[in-house]
N, C-alpha and C positions, 0 to 999 in steps of 0.2 A: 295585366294584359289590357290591351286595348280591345275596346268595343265598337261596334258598327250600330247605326242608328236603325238595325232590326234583330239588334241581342235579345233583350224582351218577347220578341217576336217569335224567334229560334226557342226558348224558353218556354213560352207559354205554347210553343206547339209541338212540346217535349221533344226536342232537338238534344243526341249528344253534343256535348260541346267542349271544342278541347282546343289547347294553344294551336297556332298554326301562326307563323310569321310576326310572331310577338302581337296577333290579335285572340280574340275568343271567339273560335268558328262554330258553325255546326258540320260535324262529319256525316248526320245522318239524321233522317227523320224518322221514318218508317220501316227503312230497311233499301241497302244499298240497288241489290237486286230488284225492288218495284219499283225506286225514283228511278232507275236506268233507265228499264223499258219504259218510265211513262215520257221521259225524253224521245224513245224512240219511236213512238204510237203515239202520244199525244199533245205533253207538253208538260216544261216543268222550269221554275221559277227560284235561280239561286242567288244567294246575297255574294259578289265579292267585290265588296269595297275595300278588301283589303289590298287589291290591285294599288298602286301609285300612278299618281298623274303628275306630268310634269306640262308646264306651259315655257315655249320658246318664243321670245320675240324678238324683230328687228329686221331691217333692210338684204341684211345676208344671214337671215337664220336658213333660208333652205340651201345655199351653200355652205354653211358650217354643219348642217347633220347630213350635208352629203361626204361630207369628209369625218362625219362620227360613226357613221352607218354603212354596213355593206349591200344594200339595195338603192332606188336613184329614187330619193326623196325629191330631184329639181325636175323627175317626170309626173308629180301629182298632180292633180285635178283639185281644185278646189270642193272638198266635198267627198274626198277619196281618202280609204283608209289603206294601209300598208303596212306589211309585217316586213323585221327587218332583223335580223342579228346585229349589235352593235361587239367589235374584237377588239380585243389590244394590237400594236405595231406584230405582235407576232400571232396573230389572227384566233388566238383564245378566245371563249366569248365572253365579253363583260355580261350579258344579257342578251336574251332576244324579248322583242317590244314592237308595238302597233305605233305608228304614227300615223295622226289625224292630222290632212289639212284644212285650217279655215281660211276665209279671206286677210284675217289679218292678222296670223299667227299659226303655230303647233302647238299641238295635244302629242305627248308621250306614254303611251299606258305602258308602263313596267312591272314588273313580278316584286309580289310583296315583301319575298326576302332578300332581292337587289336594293329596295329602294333606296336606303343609303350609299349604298354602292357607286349606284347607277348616278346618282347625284353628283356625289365628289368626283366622279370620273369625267362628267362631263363641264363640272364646275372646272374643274383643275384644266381645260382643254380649251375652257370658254372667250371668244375673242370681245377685244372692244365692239362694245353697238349689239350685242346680242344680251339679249336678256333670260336667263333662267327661272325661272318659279316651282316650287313644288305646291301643287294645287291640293294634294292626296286628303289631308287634313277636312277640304272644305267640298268633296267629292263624296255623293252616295255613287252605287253601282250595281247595280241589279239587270241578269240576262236572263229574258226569256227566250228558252229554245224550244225547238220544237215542229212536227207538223202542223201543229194546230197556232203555235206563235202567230200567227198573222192573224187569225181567227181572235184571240183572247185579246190583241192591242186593234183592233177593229174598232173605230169611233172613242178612240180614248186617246188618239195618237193625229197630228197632219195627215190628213189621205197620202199627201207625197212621200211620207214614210216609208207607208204600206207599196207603195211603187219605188223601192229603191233596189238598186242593184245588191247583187254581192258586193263585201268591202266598201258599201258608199255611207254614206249619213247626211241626215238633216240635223237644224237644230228649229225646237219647235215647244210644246206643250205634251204634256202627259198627266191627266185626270186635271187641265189647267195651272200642270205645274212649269216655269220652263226647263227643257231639259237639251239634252244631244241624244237624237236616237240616230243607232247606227246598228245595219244590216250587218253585223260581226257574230262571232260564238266562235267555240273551241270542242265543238260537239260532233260535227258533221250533221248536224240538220240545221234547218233554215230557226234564224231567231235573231233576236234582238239583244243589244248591250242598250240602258238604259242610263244617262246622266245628270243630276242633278244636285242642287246643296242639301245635304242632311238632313237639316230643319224638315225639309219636305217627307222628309220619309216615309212617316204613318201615311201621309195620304197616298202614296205611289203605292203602298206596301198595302195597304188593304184596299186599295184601289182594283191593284191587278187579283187579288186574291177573290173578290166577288167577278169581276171580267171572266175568269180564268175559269170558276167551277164550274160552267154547263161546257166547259170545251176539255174535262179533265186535268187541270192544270194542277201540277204537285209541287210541294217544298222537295228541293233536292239538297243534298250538302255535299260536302268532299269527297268523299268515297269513290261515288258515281260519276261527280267529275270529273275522278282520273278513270275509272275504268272506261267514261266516253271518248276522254282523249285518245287510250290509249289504242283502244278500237282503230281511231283516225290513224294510229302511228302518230299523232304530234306530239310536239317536245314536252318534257316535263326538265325545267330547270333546277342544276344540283343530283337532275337523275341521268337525264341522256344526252344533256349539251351542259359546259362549266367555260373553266377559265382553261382548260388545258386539252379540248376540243375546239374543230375549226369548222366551218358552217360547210364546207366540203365535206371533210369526214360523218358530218352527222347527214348526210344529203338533203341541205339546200341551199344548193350550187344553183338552183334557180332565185335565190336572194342576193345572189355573188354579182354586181353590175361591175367587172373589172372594166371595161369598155369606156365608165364615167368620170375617169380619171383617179387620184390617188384618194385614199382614204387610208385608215388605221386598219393594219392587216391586207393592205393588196397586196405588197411584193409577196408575204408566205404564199398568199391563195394563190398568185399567179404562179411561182413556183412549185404549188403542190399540182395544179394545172397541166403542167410545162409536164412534169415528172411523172404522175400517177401518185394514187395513194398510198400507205399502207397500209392502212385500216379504214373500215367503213361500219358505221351502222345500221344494222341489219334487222328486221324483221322475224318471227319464226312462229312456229306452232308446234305445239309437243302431243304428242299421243297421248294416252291417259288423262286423269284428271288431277295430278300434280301440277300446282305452280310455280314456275321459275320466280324468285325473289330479284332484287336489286343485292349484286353483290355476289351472286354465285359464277362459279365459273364454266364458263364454257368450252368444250372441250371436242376434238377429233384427231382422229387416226391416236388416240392415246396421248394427247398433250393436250396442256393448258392454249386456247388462241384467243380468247376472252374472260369478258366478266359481262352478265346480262344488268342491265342498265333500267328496267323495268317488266315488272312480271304483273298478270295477276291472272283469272277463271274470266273470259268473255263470257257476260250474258247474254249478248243477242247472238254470239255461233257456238256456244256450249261447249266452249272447248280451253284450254292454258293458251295463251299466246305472251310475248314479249317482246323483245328489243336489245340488242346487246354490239358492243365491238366486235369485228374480227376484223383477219389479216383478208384484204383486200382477194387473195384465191379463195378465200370459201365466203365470197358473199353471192355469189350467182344462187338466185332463185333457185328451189329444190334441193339444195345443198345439205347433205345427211351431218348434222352435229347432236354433240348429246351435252345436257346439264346436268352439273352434279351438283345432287340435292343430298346434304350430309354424305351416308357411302354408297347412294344410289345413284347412277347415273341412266337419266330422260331421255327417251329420243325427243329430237326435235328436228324439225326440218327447216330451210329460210325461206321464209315467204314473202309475196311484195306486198306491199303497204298503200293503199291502207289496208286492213285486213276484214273491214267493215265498208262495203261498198252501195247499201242500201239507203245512205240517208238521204236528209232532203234539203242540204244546201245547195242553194242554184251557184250556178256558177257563170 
């Protein structure tokens, strides 16, 4: 398995630690349920460098990922970041990925177990004069989130950091190291993605860890990662978006710039547009304290109309919630379905998303 340049670190701070995307992650420190809430009250400090970076250059790299991407990479700002579903001709998702603009180039962050993927798809598509790299190798990656994140990178970071918008970035220093900090997360509170070469590591890593303790700051691992996602309703890739979902049906039709000309997957979108859907992904909360899994099926009026796509027990609203397909008539909010868990079948209701509406990313 591959290692991140805070394996050690995960280790001596007795972190389980288990495969995840062909690296050795920690899934937990302390316990899923404390690193949560301490994301949600105070602050909390996760390695994933396991993420991929890809750098794009040349003359028409921002028309070439506006025809790799279905959002409009040739509206960015120098200094702005962007989420974007990248489809196949028939509007599958290869991936959904962040692009960073600089003045003289792109930043690609991809999900750790696209990266191969993600590469040969755009390798195989790549024109003269544009350049590809996979930076991933030479990339640490560590996000602080959090209410208290602005507080714990206070005088360790450019002042212009701590003044950056949602979705923006500088590139600057961190404890004197240089790095790209950028106003990003996957948590719904305010916090930091943090960038720099590996080597650096110890010092960013116990840099932030003495910053961090008078403002509460916690090791988090994976667990809590998704249960914050899933809070948000965002995607988990290989759970609620693949190759055989289209960024409509999983609803982010606000990523869709059909308007910017063609790209890979606009004729589907614009026909699934034109037509209606027939499935959508949904939202829901179930009564009791059963959790719907990935893979169970979801069901009304006595038939199968899904499969839930992600499950787990929210710890900030004490209750099961999830995410699942249905047939575009039962996605209206309030919508009465049930999950069947073995030979019991859950009530659940659809709710809108996010389901978590108290954090503290500005927007």
């Amino acid at each position: 398995m591959k290692q991140t340049p805070f394996t050690e670190f995960h280790r001596a701070a007795g972190a389980k630690l288990v495969e995840f995307a062909g690296f050795e992650m920690p899934v937990r420190y302390t316990g899923d349920v404390r690193e949560h809430l301490a994301v949600r009250n105070t602050a909390g400090l996760f390695d994933i460098t396991h993420m991929g970076e890809f750098e794009v250059r040349g003359a028409q790299a921002g028309e070439w990922l506006d025809r790799m991407l279905t959002n409009h990479v040739g509206g960015m700002a120098i200094g702005q970041c962007l989420y974007s579903p990248m489809c196949r001709p028939d509007a599958g998702i290869v991936d959904d990925l962040l692009v960073y603009r600089y003045a003289d180039r792109f930043m690609l962050v991809v999900n750790a177990s696209n990266m191969a993927k993600d590469f040969a798809w755009l390798d195989s598509h790549r024109p003269a004069g544009i350049s590809l790299e996979d930076r991933s190798a030479a990339t640490a990656l560590l996000a602080v989130q959090g209410p208290k994140a602005s507080a714990v990178l206070a005088g360790h970071v450019p002042a212009a950091a701590l003044d950056l918008g949602f979705y923006r970035f500088t590139e600057g220093g961190i404890f004197g190291v240089p790095a790209t900090v950028s106003r990003t997360g996957y948590t719904g509170e305010d916090g930091f993605e943090l960038y720099f070469e590996p080597a650096h590591g110890a010092a960013v890593w116990e840099g932030l860890l003495r910053a961090g303790e008078p403002h509460g700051l916690e090791l988090v691992g994976l667990g809590a990662r998704d249960t914050l996602r899933l809070e948000m309703g965002y995607m988990l890739y290989g759970n609620d978006i693949d190759d055989t979902t289209t960024p409509l049906e999983a609803g982010l039709g606000w990523t869709v710039k059909l308007a910017k000309g063609e790209f890979h997957g606009s004729a589907v979108l614009a026909k699934q547009k034109a037509e209606g859907l027939k499935r959508r992904l949904v939202g829901f909360q179930l009564e009791g304290r059963r959790v719907p899994r990935h893979g169970m099926n979801i069901v009304a009026g006595g038939r199968t109309v899904g499969q839930v796509t992600s499950g787990t027990f929210s710890p900030s609203l004490e209750r099961p919630i999830g995410m699942g397909y249905v047939e575009t008539a039962l996605a209206a909010n309030g919508t009465a379905l049930e999950i069947q868990a073995g030979s019991s079948l859950l009530a659940a209701r659809v709710t809108a998303r996010p389901f978590y509406t108290r954090g503290s990313h500005r927007s």
